[in-house]
C-alpha positions as CSV (number, residue, x, y, z in Angstrom):
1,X,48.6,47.0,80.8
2,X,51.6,49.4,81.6
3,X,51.2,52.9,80.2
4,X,53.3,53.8,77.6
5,X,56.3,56.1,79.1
6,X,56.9,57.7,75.3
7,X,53.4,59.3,75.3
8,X,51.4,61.8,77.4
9,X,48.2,62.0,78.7
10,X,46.7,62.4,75.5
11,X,48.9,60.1,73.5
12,X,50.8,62.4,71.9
13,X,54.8,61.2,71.1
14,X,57.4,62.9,73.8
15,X,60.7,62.3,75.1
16,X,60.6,61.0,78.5
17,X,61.8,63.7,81.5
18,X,64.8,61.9,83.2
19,X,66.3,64.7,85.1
20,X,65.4,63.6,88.6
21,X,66.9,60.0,88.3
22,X,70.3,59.6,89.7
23,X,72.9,58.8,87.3
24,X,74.0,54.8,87.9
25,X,76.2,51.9,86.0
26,X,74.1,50.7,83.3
27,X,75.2,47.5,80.5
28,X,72.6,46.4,78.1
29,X,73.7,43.5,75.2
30,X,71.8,42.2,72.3
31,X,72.6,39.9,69.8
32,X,71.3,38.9,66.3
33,X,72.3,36.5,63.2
34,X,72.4,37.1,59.6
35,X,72.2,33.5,57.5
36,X,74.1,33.0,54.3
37,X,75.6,30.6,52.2
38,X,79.2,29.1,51.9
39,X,81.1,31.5,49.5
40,X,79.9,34.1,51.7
41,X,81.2,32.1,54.8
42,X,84.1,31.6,52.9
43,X,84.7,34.9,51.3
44,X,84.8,36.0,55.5
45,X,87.2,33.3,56.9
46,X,89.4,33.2,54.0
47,X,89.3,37.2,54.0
48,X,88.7,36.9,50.1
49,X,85.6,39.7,50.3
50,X,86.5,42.1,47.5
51,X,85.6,45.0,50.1
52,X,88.1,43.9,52.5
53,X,88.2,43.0,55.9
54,X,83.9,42.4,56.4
55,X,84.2,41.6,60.0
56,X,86.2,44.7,60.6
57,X,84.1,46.9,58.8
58,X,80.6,45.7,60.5
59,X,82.9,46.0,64.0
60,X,83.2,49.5,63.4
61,X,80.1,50.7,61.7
62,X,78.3,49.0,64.6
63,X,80.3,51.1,67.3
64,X,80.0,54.1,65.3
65,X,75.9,53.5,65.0
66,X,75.4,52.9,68.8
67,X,77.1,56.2,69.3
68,X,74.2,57.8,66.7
69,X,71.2,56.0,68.2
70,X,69.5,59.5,69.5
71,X,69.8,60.6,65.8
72,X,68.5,57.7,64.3
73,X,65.7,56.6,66.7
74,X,63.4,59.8,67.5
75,X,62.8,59.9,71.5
76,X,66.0,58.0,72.4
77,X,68.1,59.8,74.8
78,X,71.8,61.7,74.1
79,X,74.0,59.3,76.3
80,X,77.0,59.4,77.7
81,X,78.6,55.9,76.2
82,X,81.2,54.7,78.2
83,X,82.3,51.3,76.3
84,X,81.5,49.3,73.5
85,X,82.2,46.0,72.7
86,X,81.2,44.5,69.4
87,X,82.0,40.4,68.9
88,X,81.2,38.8,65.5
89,X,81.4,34.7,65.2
90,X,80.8,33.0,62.0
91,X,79.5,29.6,62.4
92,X,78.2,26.9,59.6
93,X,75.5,28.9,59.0
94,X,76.5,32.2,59.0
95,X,77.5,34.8,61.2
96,X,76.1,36.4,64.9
97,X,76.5,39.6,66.1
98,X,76.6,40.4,70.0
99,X,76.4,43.9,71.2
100,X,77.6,45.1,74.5
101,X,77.1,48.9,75.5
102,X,77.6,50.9,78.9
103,X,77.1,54.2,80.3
104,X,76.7,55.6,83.7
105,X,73.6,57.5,83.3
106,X,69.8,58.3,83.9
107,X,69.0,55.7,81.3
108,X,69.5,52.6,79.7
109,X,71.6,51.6,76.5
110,X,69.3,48.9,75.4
111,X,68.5,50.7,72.6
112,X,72.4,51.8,71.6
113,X,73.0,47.6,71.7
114,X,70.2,46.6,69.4
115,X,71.2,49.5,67.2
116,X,75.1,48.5,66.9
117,X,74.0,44.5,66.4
118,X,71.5,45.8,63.9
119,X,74.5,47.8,61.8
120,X,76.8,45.4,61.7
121,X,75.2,42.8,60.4
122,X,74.0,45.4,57.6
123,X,77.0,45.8,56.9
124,X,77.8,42.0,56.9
125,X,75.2,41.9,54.5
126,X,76.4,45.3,52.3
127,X,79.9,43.6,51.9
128,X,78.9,40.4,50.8
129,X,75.6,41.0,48.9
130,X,77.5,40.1,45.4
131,X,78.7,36.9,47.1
132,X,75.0,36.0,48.3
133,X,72.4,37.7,47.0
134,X,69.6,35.8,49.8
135,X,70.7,36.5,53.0
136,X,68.7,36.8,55.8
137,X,69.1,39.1,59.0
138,X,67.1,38.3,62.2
139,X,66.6,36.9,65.4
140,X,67.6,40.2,66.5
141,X,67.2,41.1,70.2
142,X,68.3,42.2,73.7
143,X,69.9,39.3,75.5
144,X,70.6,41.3,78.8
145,X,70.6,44.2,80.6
146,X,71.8,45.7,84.3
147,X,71.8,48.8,86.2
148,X,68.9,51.2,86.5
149,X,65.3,51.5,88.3
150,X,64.5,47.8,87.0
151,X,67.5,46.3,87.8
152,X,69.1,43.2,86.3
153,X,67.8,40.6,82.9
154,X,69.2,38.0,80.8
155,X,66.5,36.7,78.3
């Protein structure tokens, strides 16, 4: 098994030292759906939500959350973000969220996509909770990533 690169020698938390890597073009997406039922579905195509625009809102609060992902997660690096794309697609089930964030820096912005898919679809469900009481977020997840040390994925 791979040591852990968020703890030291003896296991204690820290933020991993990336001063000596070389800044370089990094992309990361991740996606993840939130199931609900029809008059939600509906309340979002028909743009009937009594909070307004929902697919707007979650655009936005997701963008705005992958810009605060070294507040919210604890060893996460400050980066640079350079774009940020944030699709939503409701389908007969419900509705998916895809992520796309890049920067050119020391580290990746994996964590900044699963942060802004994971906001938006809180937000999804925020906006329509009096619609649908039982949704269900999930299948959250990182569907690619390029750039860096490691190089290229796609799950």
């Amino acid at each position: 098994m791979s040591k852990l690169s968020h703890t030291d020698a003896a296991g204690a938390a820290r933020m991993v030292d990336v001063t000596a890597k070389a800044d370089t073009a990094r992309t990361a997406t991740a996606t993840g759906r939130i199931d609900m039922n029809d008059a939600a579905r509906a309340a979002i195509a028909d743009g009937s939500a009594s909070k307004g625009d929902v697919f707007a809102a979650a655009r936005i609060a997701g963008i705005m959350a992958a810009k605060k992902t070294s507040e919210l997660i604890p060893l996460c690096h400050l980066l640079p973000i350079t774009g940020i794309t944030l699709d939503l697609a409701l389908d007969d089930t419900g509705a998916t969220a895809t992520a796309t964030v890049k920067t050119s820096g020391k580290t990746g912005v994996e964590m900044e996509a699963l942060t802004a898919t994971s906001v938006a679809l809180l937000t999804l469900y925020d906006m329509l909770k009096a619609v649908d009481k039982h949704m269900k977020i999930g299948k959250i997840h990182v569907k690619a990533k390029a750039g860096g040390k490691s190089g290229d994925w796609t799950a």
